[in-house]
N, C-alpha and C positions, 0 to 999 in steps of 0.2 A: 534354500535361501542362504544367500551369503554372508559371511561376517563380518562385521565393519574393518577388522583390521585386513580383510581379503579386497574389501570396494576399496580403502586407502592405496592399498597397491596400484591398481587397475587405473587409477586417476592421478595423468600428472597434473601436479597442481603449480600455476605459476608465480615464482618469487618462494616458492614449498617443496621442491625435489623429495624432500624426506621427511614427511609430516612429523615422523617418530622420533629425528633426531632433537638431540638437546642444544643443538646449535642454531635450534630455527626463533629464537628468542632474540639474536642480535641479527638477525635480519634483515634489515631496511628497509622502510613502508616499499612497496611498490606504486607509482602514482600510475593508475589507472584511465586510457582516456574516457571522454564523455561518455556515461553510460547511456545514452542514446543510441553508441553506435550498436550496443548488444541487439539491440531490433532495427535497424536500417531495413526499411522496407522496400519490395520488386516492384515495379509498375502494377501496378492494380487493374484486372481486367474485370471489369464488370459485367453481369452474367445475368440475362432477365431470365426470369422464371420462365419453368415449364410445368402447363397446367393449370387450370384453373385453382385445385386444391390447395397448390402451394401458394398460389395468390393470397388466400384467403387465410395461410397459416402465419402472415407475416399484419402487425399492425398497419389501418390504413398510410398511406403516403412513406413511409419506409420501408416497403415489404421487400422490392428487389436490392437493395443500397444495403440490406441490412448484413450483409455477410464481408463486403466487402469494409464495411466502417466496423466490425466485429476484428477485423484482422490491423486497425489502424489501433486500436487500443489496444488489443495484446501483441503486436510485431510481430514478427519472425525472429526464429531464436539461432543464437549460433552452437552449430554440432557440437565446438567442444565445451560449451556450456552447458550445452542441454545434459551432457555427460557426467559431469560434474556438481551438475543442481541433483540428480535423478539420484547418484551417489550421494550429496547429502539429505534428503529427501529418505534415502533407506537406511541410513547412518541412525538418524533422529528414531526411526520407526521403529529400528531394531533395540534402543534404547527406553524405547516407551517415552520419547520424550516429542512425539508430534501431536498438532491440535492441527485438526482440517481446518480451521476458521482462517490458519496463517500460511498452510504450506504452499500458496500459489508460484509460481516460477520468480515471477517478480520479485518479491519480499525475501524467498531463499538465497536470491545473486543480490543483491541488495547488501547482505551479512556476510555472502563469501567475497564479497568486493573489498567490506570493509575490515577484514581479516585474512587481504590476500588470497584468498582463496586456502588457505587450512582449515579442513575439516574440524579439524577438533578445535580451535579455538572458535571459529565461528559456531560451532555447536553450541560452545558454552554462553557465545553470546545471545544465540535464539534462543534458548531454555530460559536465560536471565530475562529477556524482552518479553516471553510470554506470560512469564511468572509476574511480571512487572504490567501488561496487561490484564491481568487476572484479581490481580492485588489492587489498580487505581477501577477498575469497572470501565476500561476504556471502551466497550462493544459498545457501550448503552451512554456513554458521558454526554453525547449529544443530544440525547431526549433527557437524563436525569439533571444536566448542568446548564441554569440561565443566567448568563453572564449581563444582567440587566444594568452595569453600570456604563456598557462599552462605551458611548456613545460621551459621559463625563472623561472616560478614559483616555478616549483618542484628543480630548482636548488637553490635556497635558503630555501624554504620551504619543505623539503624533505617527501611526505608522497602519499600515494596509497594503494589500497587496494592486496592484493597477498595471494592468495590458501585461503584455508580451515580447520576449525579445523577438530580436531578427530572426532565429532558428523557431520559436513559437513558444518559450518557456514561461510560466509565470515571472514575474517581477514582483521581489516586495520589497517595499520601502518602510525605513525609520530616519526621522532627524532628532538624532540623540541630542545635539545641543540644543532644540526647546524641548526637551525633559523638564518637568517641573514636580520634582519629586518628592515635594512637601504634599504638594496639591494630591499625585496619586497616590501617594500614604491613605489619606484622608476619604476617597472615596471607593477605594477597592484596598485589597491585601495582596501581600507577594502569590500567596498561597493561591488566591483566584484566580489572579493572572498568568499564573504556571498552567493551571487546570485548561483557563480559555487560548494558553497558544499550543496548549495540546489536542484542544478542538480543531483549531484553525488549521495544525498539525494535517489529523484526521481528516478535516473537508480538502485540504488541498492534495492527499492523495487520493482520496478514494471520489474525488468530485472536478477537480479544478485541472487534476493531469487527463483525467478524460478529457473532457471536455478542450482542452486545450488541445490534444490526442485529435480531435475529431473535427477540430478549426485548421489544425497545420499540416492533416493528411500526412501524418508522420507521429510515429510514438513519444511520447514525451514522458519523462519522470524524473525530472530538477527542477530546480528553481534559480533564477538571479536572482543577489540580493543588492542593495544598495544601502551605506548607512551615510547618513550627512553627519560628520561631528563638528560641525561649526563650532567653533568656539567651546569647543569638550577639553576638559583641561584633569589636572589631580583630583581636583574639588568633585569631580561628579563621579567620581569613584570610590563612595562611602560605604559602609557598613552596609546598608540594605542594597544599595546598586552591586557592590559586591555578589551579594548573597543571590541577587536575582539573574543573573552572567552567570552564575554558578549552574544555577538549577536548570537553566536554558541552556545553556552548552550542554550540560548531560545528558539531557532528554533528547538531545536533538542527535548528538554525536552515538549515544547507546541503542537510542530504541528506534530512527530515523536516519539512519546513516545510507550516506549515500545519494541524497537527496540537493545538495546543492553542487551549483553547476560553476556557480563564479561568485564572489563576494567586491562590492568595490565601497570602498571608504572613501569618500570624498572631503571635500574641504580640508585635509588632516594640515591642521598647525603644529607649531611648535611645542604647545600642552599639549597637545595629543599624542604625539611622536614619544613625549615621555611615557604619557600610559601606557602608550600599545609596547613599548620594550616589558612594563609588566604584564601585560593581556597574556604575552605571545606564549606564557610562561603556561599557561592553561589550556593550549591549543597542541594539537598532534599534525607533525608535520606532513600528514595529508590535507587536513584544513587549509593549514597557512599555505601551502602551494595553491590554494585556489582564490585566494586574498590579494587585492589590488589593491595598496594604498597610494591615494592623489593628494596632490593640494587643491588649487584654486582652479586652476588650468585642467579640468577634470573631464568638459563636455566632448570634446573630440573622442577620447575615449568612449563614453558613455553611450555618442551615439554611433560609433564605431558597433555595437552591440545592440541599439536598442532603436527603435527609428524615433524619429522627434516627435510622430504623433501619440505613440505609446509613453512618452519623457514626461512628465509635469515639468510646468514653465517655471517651477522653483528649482528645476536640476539641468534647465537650457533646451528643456523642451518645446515642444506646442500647444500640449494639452493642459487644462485647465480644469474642468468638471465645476464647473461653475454650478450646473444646476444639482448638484450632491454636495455644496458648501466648500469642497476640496475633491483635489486630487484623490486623499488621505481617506476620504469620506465615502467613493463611489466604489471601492469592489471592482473597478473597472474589467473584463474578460472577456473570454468566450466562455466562461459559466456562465453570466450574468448573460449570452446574447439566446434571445425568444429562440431562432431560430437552431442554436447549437444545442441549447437545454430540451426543447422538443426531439430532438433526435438521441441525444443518450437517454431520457425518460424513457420513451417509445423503447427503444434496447434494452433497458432494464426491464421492462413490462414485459418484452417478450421472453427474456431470460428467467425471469421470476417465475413464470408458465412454466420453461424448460425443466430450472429446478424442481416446483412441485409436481412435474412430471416421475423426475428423479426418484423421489421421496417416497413416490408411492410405487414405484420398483422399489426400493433398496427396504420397503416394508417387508418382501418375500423372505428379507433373511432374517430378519426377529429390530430391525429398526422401529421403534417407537416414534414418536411426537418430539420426542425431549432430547434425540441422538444428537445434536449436532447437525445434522440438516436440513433442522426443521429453521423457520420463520424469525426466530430468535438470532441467528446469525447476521456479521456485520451488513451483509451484503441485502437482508430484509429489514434489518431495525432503523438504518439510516438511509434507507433507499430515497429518502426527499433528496437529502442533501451531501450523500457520499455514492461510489461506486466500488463495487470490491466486484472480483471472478475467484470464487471458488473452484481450486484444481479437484480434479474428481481422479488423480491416480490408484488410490487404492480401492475406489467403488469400480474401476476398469477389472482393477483384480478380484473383488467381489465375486464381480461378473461371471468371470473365469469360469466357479463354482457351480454359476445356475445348468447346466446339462447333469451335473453328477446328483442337484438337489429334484429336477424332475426324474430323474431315475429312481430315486431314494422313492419318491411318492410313487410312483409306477408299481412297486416292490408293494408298498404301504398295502395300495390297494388289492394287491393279490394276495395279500395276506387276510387282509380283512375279510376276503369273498372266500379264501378256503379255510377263517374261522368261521362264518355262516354255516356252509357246507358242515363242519364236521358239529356247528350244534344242531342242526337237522338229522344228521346223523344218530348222534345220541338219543335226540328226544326220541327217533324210531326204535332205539334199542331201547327206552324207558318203555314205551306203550308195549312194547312186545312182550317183554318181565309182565309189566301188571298183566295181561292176558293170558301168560303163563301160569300165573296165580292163582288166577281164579278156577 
C-alpha cells in the first residue's frame, strides 16, 4: 500500500503543482467551471432486458429504464478526477480518517473543488465536516428535528425553493426586504432556523439533485439562488441578522461547498450597495465570482437563465402558485412531480434490496448489524425524503480477500477431519492398554 506522501506525487493537482510547498498558501483561488461539467453525460442507449429473470429483478414499470436513469444520477466521471478522488479516498484511509457514510465520489470532488484540489488542505476540511456531522447528529436531524413553526416562518421570512433553471438546477428564492425580524424572533430562534436550513441542506442534496438529475436527463449538483433586497438597507443588518449571515455562510461555505451554481441580488439600491461593501468583507472570492448583483432592470437577466414559467410573477415571471398561497409556499420541482418521485423511489427500493444484498456478503468477514452498513446509514434513515449512493470502494477490496478466506476454511476442514482421525486413533490405543491389562 502506498503512502500518502508517494499518492501526492503521482497526482497533479491543479492551481497545487507542489502540495508540500509553503508557497501554496498565496496561491489564488482557482475559479472552477460549473461542476456539472465533472459528469457531462454520452447519449444514453437504452438496453431492454434479456430474460425473463431479469424482468422480474427490476421493480414493476421501471425495470428496463433503471440502469440507464442510474447513470443520470451518478454521471460519468472525468479520468483525471477519478485519479485524484481515488488518491484522496486513500489519503483519508491511510490516516484512519474515512467514514463509508461520506466517502462517495461526489461529496470527495465537492472538497477538492473547494480547496483547489490539495490534498492536504481538503483533507482537513473533510475530517472537520465529518467531525461536524458527527457532533450536530446530522444522519438522523431529519426524523429527530420538527421544525413545526415553518409555515409562521415563511410569513415573515419569505423564501423556498421553486422550479428550475434553463440547464435544470434547483432555484431558491429569498426577499430579504419583507424580512420582519421582530416577528421571526418571536416565533422560532436563530438556533432552529440554522438546524431547519440544514435540513433543507440535506433534502436538497440527497432528494432534490436527484430528482432534478432525473427530470433533465443530465446530472445536476447546484443550485441558483435568487435574493430580492428591496428596500434592504443598514437598518436590517443588526445584531441577530448579523449573527444569522454568519452561521449560514459557514455552514454552507465549510460543510456544503461547492453547491451553488450562481447567486443574483436583485433590486440592490443604494442602502444595499452600502451593506454589500460590508457583506463582501465575509465572503471568499470564489463566492463572490459567482454573485450577480442588479438593480431594478433585473428580468432580462433573470430570464436569460431561468424560463418565465419557472420565475414567480413577483421576479417578472409567469408563475404564480396560486393554489399553495405563494410562489414561496409550493416547493414547486421535479421532487414534488408524482411522476419523477415514482421513479427515484422505485430506484431506491431497488438499491436498498442491492445494499442488504451487500450486507449479508460483507457478513462473511466478521460484519455485524451495527458496521456501518447496516440500515442506520443516510442512504436508509432518510430514504422518504433524501437520496445518498454509498461508494462500496473498500468492500471491492474486501472482496479481493474472499478466495484466500475459502481456502483458509478448506485448510479448517482438513484439519478438523485429521483431528477426528487421530481421536479414533487414540481411543484404539486406549482399548488396546485396557485389554492388555487384564
Amino acid at each position: 500500500m502506498q503512502k500518502p506522501k508517494e499518492l501526492l506525487k503521482e497526482v497533479l493537482i491543479s492551481g497545487s503543482p507542489n502540495p508540500s510547498s509553503k508557497c501554496t498558501r498565496r496561491t489564488p483561488k482557482t475559479f472552477h467551471p460549473p461542476i456539472e461539467t465533472h459528469w457531462q453525460l454520452p447519449p444514453i442507449k437504452e438496453q431492454r432486458p434479456h430474460g425473463i429473470m431479469k424482468l422480474l429483478s427490476q421493480p414493476f414499470k421501471y425495470r428496463w429504464r433503471s440502469q440507464s436513469q442510474k447513470l443520470l444520477l451518478e454521471g460519468t466521471h472525468n479520468p483525471k478526477d477519478d485519479k485524484i478522488v481515488d488518491a484522496f479516498r486513500e489519503l483519508l484511509f491511510l490516516e484512519g480518517h474515512l467514514s463509508e457514510k461520506h466517502l462517495d465520489y461526489h461529496t470527495l470532488l465537492r472538497f477538492l473543488r473547494m480547496r483547489d484540489y490539495d490534498l492536504m488542505k481538503a483533507k482537513d476540511m473533510f475530517v472537520q465536516y465529518v467531525n461536524w456531522r458527527e457532533e450536530m447528529r446530522i444522519d438522523t436531524i431529519l426524523q429527530e428535528f420538527n421544525f413545526e413553526e415553518y409555515q409562521e416562518v415563511r410569513k415573515c421570512y419569505p423564501h423556498g425553493y421553486h422550479g428550475v433553471d434553463r440547464y435544470g438546477r434547483p432555484v431558491y428564492i429569498e426577499r430579504i426586504g419583507m424580512v420582519d425580524l421582530d416577528m421571526f424572533l418571536r416565533v422560532t430562534t436563530i438556533e432552529r432556523f440554522v438546524k431547519h436550513h440544514i435540513c433543507e441542506q440535506e433534502k436538497t442534496l440527497n432528494w432534490r439533485y436527484p430528482a432534478s438529475s432525473l427530470a433533465a436527463k443530465k446530472h445536476i449538483a447546484s443550485t441558483i439562488s435568487i435574493l430580492d433586497v428591496k428596500d434592504v438597507g443598514m437598518n436590517h443588518f443588526s445584531k441577530p441578522a448579523r449573527y444569522l449571515f454568519m452561521e449560514i455562510q459557514k455552514i454552507d461555505s465549510s460543510y456544503y461547498p461547492e453547491t451553488l451554481h450562481l447567486l443574483f441580488i436583485v433590486n440592490a439600491g443604494p442602502g444595499f450597495r452600502v451593506l454589500w461593501k460590508v457583506i463582501k468583507a465575509f465572503l471568499d472570492a470564489r463566492t463572490l465570482a459567482k454573485i450577480v448583483v442588479l438593480g431594478s432592470d433585473y428580468k432580462r437577466r433573470l430570464i436569460e437563465a431561468i424560463d418565465p414559467s419557472n420565475l414567480p410573477s413577483f421576479l417578472g415571471g409567469e408563475c404564480a402558485c396560486c393554489d399553495a398561497g405563494g410562489c414561496l409556499f409550493s416547493d414547486k420541482g421535479p421532487w414534488n412531480d408524482p411522476e419523477v418521485t415514482a421513479t427515484l423511489e422505485a430506484m431506491l427500493y431497488t438499491e436498498e434490496s442491492e445494499q442488504r444484498k451487500c450486507s449479508s456478503e460483507k457478513s462473511v468477514f466478521g460484519h455485524n448489524q451495527n458496521s456501518g452498513f447496516e440500515d442506520s446509514s443516510p442512504t436508509y434513515e432518510i430514504a422518504r425524503d433524501s437520496r445518498k449512493y454509498v461508494d462500496d470502494h473498500f468492500f471491492q477490496k474486501l472482496q479481493a480477500f474472499e478466495p484466500m478466506l475459502e481456502d483458509a476454511k478448506e485448510k479448517i476442514k482438513m484439519l478438523e477431519t485429521a483431528l477426528e482421525d487421530t481421536k479414533l486413533v487414540l481411543k484404539g490405543i486406549a482399548q488396546h492398554v485396557e485389554e492388555l491389562k487384564r
